[in-house]
Structures are given as structure tokens and as C-alpha cells.
C-alpha positions as CSV (number, residue, x, y, z in Angstrom):
1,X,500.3,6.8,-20.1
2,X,498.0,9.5,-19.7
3,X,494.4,8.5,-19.5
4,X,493.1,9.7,-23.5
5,X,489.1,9.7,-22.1
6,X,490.4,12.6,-19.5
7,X,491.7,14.5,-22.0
8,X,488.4,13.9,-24.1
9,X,486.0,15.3,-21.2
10,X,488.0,18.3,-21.7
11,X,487.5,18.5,-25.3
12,X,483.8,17.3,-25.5
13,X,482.5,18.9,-22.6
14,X,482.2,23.1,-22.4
15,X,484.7,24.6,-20.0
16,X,485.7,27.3,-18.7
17,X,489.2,26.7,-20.0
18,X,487.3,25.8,-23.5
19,X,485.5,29.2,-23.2
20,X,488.9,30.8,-23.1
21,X,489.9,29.2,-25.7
22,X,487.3,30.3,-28.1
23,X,488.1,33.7,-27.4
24,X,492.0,33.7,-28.1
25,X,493.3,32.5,-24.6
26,X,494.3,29.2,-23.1
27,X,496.7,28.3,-25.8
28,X,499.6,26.5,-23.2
29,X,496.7,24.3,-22.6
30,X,495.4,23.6,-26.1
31,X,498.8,22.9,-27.0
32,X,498.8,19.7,-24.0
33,X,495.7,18.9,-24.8
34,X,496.5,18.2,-28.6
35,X,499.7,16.5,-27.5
36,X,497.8,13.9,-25.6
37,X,495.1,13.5,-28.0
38,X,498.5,12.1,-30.7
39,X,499.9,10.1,-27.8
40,X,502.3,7.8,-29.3
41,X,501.2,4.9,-27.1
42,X,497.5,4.7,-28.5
43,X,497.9,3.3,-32.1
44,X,499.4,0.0,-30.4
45,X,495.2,-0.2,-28.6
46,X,493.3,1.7,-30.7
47,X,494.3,-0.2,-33.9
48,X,493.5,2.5,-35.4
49,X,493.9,1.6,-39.4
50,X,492.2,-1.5,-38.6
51,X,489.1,0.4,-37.2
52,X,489.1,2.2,-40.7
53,X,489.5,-1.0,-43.1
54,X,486.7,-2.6,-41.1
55,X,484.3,-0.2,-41.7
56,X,485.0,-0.6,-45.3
57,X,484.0,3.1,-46.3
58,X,482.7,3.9,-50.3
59,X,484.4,6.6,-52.0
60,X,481.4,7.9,-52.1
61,X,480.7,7.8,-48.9
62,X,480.3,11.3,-45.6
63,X,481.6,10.8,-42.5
64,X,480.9,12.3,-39.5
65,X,483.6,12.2,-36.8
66,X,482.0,13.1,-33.8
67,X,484.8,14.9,-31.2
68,X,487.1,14.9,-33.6
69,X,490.0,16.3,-31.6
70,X,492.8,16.4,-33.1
71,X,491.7,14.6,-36.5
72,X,493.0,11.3,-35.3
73,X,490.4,9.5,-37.4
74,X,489.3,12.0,-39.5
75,X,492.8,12.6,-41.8
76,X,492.0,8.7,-41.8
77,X,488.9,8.5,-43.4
78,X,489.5,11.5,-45.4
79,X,492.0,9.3,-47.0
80,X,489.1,7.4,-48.6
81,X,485.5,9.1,-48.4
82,X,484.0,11.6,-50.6
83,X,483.6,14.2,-47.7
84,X,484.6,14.1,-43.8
85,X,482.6,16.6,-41.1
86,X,485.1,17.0,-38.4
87,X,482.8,17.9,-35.4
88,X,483.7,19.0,-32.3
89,X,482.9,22.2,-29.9
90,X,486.6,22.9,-29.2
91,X,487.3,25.6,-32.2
92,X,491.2,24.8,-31.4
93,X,491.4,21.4,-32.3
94,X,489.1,22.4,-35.3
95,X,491.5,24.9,-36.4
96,X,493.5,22.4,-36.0
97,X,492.2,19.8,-38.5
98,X,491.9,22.8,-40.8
99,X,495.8,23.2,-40.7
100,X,496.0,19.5,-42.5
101,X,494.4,20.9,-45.9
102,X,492.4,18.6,-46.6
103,X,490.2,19.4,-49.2
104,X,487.7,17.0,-48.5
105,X,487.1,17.9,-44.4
106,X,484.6,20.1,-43.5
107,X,485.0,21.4,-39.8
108,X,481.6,21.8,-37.8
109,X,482.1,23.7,-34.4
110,X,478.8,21.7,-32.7
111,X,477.2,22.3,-29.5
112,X,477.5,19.4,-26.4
113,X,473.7,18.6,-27.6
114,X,473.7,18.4,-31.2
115,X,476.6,18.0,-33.9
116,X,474.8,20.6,-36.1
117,X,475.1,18.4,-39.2
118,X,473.2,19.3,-42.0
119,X,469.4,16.8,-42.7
120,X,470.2,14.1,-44.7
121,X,473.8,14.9,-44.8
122,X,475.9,11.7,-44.0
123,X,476.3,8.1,-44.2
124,X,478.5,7.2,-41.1
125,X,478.3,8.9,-37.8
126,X,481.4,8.0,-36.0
127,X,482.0,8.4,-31.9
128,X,485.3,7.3,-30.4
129,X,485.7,7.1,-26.5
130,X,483.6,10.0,-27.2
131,X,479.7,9.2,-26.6
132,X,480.2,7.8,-22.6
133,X,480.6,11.8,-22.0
134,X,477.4,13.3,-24.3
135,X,474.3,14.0,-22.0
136,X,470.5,13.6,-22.9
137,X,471.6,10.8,-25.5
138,X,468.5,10.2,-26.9
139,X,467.9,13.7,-27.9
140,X,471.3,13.6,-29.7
141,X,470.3,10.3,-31.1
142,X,467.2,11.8,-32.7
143,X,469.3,14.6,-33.8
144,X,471.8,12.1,-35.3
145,X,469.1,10.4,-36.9
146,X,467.7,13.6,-38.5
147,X,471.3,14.3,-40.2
148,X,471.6,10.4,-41.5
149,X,470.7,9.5,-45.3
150,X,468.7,6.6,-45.3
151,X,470.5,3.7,-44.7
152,X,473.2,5.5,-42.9
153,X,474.9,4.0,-39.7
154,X,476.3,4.9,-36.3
155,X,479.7,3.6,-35.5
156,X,480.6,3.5,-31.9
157,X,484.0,2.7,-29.9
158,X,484.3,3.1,-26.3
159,X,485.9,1.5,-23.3
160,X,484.4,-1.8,-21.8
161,X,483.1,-1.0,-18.8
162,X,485.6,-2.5,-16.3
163,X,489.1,-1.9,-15.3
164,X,491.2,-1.2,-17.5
165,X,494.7,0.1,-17.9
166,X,493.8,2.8,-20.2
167,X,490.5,5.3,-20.6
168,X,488.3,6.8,-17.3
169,X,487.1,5.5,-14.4
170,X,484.9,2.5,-14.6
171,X,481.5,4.5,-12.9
172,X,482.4,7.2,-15.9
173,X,481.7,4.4,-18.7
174,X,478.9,3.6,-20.4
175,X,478.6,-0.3,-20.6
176,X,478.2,-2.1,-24.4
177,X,474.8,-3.6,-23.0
178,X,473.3,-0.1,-21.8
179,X,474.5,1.9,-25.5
180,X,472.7,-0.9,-27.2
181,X,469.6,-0.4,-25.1
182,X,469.9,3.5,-25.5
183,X,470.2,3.3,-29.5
184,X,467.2,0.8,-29.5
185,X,465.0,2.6,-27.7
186,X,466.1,5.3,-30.3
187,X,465.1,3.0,-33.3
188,X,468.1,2.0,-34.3
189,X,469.4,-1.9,-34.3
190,X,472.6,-3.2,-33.9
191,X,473.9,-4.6,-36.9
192,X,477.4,-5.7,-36.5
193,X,480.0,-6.1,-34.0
194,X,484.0,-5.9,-34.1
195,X,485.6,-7.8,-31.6
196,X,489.1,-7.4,-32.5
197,X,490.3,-4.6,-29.9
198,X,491.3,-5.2,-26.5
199,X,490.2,-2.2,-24.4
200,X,486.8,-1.5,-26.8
201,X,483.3,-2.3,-28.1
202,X,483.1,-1.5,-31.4
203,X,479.7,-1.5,-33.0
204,X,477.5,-0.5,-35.9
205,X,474.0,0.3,-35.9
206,X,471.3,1.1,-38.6
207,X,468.2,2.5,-38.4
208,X,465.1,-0.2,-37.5
């Protein structure tokens, strides 16, 4: 199996093969990279159904997906919330999303420093094997906090930091104990933990 968090540094992080892509090129390589983002072989870790009826979404309720990619998640929760932002900076994958026709998805082509989400916009901002690659987290966290409604929460999955037979190199992860520290020195708690996957933290915070 291919390694899904390499393929995520490619679709999170702005290079030159992105670049390309934004202007009408690189499209052998979008198509690879939106093949591995489906891999057949992740539903059996990422659970990823489960991940959605844990977090027990309103019908009312916006989500964020933050690096969206493909729309793994995001066709998922559009499925049940009132409105999804797919965000990501790759405008192929978002054109991707697009494709699905989903009425209720709204595409955001974001910069690697902020998701440009609207103030006050969402309930749930979601990061999957995503956040480890996001510099200057505390400024996006402030961003983040900006775009949340009160009450709102941050959802985070990402691989434990330790060998593992899927996701990147263990000096490329960011540990469960340091993203708790990081979102607390934000202002935000953690208010509840999953512990049902095997590769994966998955928490929830809320604003302090």
C-alpha cells in the first residue's frame, strides 16, 4: 500500500507540480494522485463511516473538511449536514468534489496558512492525516477559531506517532500529546476522545 500521508504532502502543501496544476498542466499526475487518495485498502483503517456516526452531525449542522482531496469525507458528511466547505489548495481535487453534484458542498480553494472560511461560518472543522503537515499552527488555529460559531469544535485524526504500517515517517508526525498542547495554548480544550481506530488519535476539541 501506498503511504496515503505522502500523497497528502502533495496535496496540502504548494508545489511546483501543484502550481502546474492550477494553470492547466500536470494532469497524469493529478489523475495518480486522486487514485491514491480512493485507495481501496484505507476503508478497512480509516473506518471511515464509523468516524462519521461518532461525530454524530445535526442536520443543521457546517462542516469544514480541511484538505479535502478527493472528498473522501466530505460526500460523507454531505450525506447528513446542512452545508459542507470542501477546502483544500489543490483546485483539481476541488474540481473534483465539484463533479459529485452535491448541492450542499461548497468548494474553498484555501491558502497553506488559512482555510479562507467565512467568520462565524461553521460548526465542525475537520482535519484528517492532514494537520501533521500545516505550518505556524497556531496562527491557523486562531484563524480556525475566527471562522467557528460559538460552540463549534475541531475534529482531528492523524497517525500515532510511532511505527506504523501505514501514513509517513514517524519524525514527520505530530504526537496526540504535542496537538493537545498546541490547541491548548490556542484556547481550546479537549473534549472527547475516540479510541476505536488502530493507526489514529481521534479527538474533539471546543473552545475554553
Amino acid at each position: 500500500m501506498r503511504w496515503l500521508a505522502s500523497v497528502l504532502v502533495v496535496a496540502l502543501l504548494p508545489s511546483a507540480a501543484q502550481q502546474g496544476e492550477r494553470r492547466g498542466g500536470g494532469r497524469g499526475e493529478g489523475r495518480g494522485l486522486m487514485r491514491s487518495l480512493e485507495e481501496p485498502g484505507r476503508a478497512a483503517w480509516q473506518k471511515p463511516d464509523e468516524v462519521v456516526e461518532a461525530l454524530a452531525i445535526r442536520r443543521d449542522e457546517v462542516v469544514a473538511d480541511i484538505g479535502a482531496g478527493t472528498g473522501y469525507f466530505t460526500r460523507r458528511f454531505a450525506a447528513r449536514a446542512a452545508r459542507v466547505y470542501a477546502v483544500d489548495i489543490n483546485q483539481r481535487l476541488l474540481d473534483q468534489i465539484a463533479g459529485l453534484g452535491l448541492p450542499n458542498v461548497v468548494p474553498v480553494l484555501a491558502e497553506p496558512g488559512d482555510p479562507r472560511l467565512p467568520e462565524a461560518s461553521i460548526d465542525t472543522a475537520f482535519f484528517c492525516n492532514v494537520l501533521h503537515h500545516i505550518g505556524n499552527r497556531p496562527d491557523y488555529f486562531a484563524r480556525l477559531a475566527r471562522a467557528l460559531k460559538p460552540g463549534g469544535r475541531i475534529v482531528v485524526i492523524d497517525f500515532h506517532k510511532r511505527p506504523l504500517p501505514v501514513g509517513p515517517p514517524v519524525e514527520e508526525k505530530l504526537s496526540e500529546q504535542d496537538l493537545v498542547g498546541e490547541l491548548s495554548r490556542s484556547g481550546f480544550r479537549l473534549d472527547r476522545s475516540h479510541g476505536f481506530l488502530d493507526y489514529q488519535y481521534f479527538l474533539e476539541f471546543r473552545p475554553r
